[in-house]
N, C-alpha and C positions, 0 to 999 in steps of 0.2 A: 539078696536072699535073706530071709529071718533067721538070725543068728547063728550067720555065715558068711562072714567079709568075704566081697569078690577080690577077684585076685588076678583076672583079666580084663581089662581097661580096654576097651573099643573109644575112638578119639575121631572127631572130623582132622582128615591129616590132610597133607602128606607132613610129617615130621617137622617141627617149628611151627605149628599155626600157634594163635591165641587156644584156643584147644586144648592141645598139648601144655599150655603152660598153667593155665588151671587147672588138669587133672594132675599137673605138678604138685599141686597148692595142697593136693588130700595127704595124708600121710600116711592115709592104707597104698596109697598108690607106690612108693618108694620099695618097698618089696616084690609090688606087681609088675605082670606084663603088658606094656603097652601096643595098642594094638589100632596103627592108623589104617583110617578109611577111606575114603574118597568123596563119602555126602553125607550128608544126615541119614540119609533113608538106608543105607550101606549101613552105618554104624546103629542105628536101633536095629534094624535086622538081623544085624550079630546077636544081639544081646537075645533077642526071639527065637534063636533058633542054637541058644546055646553054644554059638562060637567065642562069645563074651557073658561073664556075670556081668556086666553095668556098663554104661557108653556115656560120654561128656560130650553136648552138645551144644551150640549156643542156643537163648532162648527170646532173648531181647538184646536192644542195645539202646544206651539214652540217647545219641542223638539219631539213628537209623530207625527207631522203633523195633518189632517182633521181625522173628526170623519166620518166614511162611512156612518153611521147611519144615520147622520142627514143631508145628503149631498142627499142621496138617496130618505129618504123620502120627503125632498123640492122641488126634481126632480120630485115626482109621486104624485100619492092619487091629494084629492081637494087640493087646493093652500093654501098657509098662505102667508105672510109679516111676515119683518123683521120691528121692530120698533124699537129695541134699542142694542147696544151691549154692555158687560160686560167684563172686562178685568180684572181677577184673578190671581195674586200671587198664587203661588201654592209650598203652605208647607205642609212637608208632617209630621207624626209623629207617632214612635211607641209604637200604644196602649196595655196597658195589663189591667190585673184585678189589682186591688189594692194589693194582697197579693204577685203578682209578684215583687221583686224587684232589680233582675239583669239578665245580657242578658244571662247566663247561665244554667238559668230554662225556656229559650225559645226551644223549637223544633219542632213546628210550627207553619208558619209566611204567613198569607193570606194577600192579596188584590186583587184588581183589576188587569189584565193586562195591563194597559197603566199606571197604577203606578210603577207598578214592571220594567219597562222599564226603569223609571224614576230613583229608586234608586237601581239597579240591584250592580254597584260598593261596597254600601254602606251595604248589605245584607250579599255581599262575606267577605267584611271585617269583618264586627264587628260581623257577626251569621253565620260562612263559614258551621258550621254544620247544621243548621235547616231546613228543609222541607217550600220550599216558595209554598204554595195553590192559587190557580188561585179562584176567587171568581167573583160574578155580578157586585159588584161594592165594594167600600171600606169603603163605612159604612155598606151593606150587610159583608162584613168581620169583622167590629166591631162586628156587633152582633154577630158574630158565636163566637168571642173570649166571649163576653157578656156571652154567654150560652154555654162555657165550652168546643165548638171546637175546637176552635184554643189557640194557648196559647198566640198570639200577632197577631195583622193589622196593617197593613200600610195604613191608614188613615188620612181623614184630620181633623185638632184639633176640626172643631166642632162636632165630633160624639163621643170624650171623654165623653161630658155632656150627650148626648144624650141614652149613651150607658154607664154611670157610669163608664167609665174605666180611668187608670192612663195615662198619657205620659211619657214613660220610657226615651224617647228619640224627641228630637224635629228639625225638620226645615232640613231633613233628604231630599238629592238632591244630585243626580251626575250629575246633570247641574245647576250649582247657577240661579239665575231669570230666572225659569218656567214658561211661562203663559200659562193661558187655554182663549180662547175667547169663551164666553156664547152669545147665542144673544136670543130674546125675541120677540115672534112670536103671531102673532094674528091671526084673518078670514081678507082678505083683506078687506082695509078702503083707506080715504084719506090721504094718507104718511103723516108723522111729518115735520111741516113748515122746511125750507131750514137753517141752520143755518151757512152756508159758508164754514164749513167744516164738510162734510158727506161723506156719502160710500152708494154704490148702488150695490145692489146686481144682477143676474140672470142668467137664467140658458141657455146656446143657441143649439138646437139639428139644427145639419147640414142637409141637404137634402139628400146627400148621401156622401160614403167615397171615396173620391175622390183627387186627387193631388191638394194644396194649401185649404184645406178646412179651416183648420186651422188659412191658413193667411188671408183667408177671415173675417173672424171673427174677431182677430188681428189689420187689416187694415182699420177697422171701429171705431175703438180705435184712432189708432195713428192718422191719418190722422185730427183726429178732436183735438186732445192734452191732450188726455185723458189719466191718470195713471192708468194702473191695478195694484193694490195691491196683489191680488191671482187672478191664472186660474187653473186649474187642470181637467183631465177628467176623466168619468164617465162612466160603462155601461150603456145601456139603456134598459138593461135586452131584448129587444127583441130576438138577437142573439147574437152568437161571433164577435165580431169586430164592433158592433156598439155602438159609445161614444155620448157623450153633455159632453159641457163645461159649467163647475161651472167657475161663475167668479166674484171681485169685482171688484172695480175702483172706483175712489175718482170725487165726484162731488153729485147731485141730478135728480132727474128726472123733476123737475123746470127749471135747466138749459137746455138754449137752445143746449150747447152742448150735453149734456148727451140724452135730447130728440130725437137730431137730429140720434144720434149715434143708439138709441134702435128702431127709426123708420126707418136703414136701415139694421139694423139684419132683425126686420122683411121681410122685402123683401127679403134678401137670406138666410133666412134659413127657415127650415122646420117649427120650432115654437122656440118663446122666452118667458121663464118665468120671471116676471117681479117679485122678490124676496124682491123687498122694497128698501126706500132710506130713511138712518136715521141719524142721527148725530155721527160724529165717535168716539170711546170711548180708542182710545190707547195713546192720546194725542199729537200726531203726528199733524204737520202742513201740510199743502195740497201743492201739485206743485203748483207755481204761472202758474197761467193760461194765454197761450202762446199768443202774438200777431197774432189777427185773429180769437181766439177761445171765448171771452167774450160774453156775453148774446147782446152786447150794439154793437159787430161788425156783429153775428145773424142777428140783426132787419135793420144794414145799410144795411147788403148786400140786404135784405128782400126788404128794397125801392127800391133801384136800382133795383132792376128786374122789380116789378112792376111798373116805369116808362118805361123801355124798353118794357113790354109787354101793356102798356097803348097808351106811343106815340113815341116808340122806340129812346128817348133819353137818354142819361146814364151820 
């Protein structure tokens, strides 16, 4: 909310997920209430109807790609903003009970399915015999090991404590440097001041599907010098074959570039959801912004017109 820290934390839970350990990461969070959910769609719903100021969700992951979940529900339902992103290390590690203590009293080994993807290599090798259980998420797997289901999870370290269990094994990856990108959603407000290097999110449904719809969209980008980071599409659950494009792009919606770009989506497209502009958290430096596209050549050109339309001198 606009110059008003939330103070209740809506999280994909149940307590220990990656989730939880990002919304760790915020330092408004440390005074607040956290508050697990059960799904993505669960926790933005909180946030809409005022059960929570803000909710952490995932959004992507590098080697799993976009979370549908939270791509879909940004696309529908009432609106949220993006205020902030989180960018997580993603270790994994496998939990047992304390009296477990070698991998051949394992023979069944739950987690999450976008973890199991993760150390799928790592499974076949070191536990080629066990039973891998697909579970809601992977500290919901912790607990089932907690309470005598499973004999081990694939988890991340902070549901050990949460869940009293051992780390048999640690930092467990068949792709070394994992990340998961979290980002942190509110009721719309007045976006996070401009800090020079940010990301702007939103979503742009086409009018219809049509040849170049695509580069329509595209060409509203480049032409102004604008980087996309991510596009990707989407159904729009209406029917078969009709998409919106999820997209970011490096810049703010202060920028007269960036303004200029979302007010001519507007114009051709059917609607543009305007998903928030916030400071970017992967540490990455912005394209130098091209000759032509600066806030400061915006407002020359802005003069020039209006003398030519004042007393037609240029």
């Amino acid at each position: 909310m606009p110059g008003v820290p939330p103070t209740r934390f809506a999280y994909l839970g149940p307590a220990g997920t990656f989730a939880e350990a990002a919304l760790r990461s915020l330092p408004a969070a440390a005074a607040g209430i956290a508050l697990p959910q059960p799904s993505v769609p669960v926790a933005l719903d909180a946030v809409r109807s005022d059960a929570a100021d803000a909710a952490v969700v995932p959004l992507e992951n590098s080697v799993e790609g976009s979370v549908a979940s939270t791509l879909d529900e940004l696309a529908n339902g009432d609106p949220l903003v993006i205020t902030r992103e989180i960018f997580l290390p993603v270790h994994f590690a496998l939990l047992v009970r304390p009296a477990t203590t070698s991998y051949a009293e394992i023979r069944t080994v739950a987690t999450h399915p976008h973890a199991e993807a993760q150390v799928r290599r790592w499974l076949r090798t070191n536990l080629p015999d066990a039973e891998v259980v697909l579970a809601g998420s992977t500290a919901g797997a912790a607990a089932g090991v907690a309470a005598g289901d499973f004999d081990a999870s694939v988890s991340a370290p902070i549901a050990a404590s949460c869940y009293r269990l051992t780390a048999l094994a640690t930092d467990l990856a068949d792709n070394v440097g994992a990340v998961t990108r979290f980002v942190l959603l509110c009721r719309p407000g007045q976006p996070p001041a401009r800090t020079g290097n940010d990301r702007t999110s939103l979503v742009a449904y086409i009018r219809d599907n049509h040849t170049g719809a695509l580069l329509e969209v595209l060409t509203e980008f480049a032409v102004r010098g604008i980087n996309l980071t991510r596009i990707e599409s989407r159904p729009t659950k209406e029917r078969l074959g009709r998409y919106c494009f999820s997209l970011d792009c490096e810049g703010h919606v202060a920028d007269a570039r960036i303004g200029d770009a979302l007010a001519a989506l507007h114009r051709v497209c059917a609607d543009v959801r305007y998903l928030g502009s916030y400071p970017r958290g992967d540490g990455c430096a912005p394209e130098p912004v091209r000759l032509g596209a600066a806030d400061a050549d915006y407002s020359d050109a802005a003069a020039w017109l209006a003398r030519i339309r004042a007393d037609g001198l240029s």
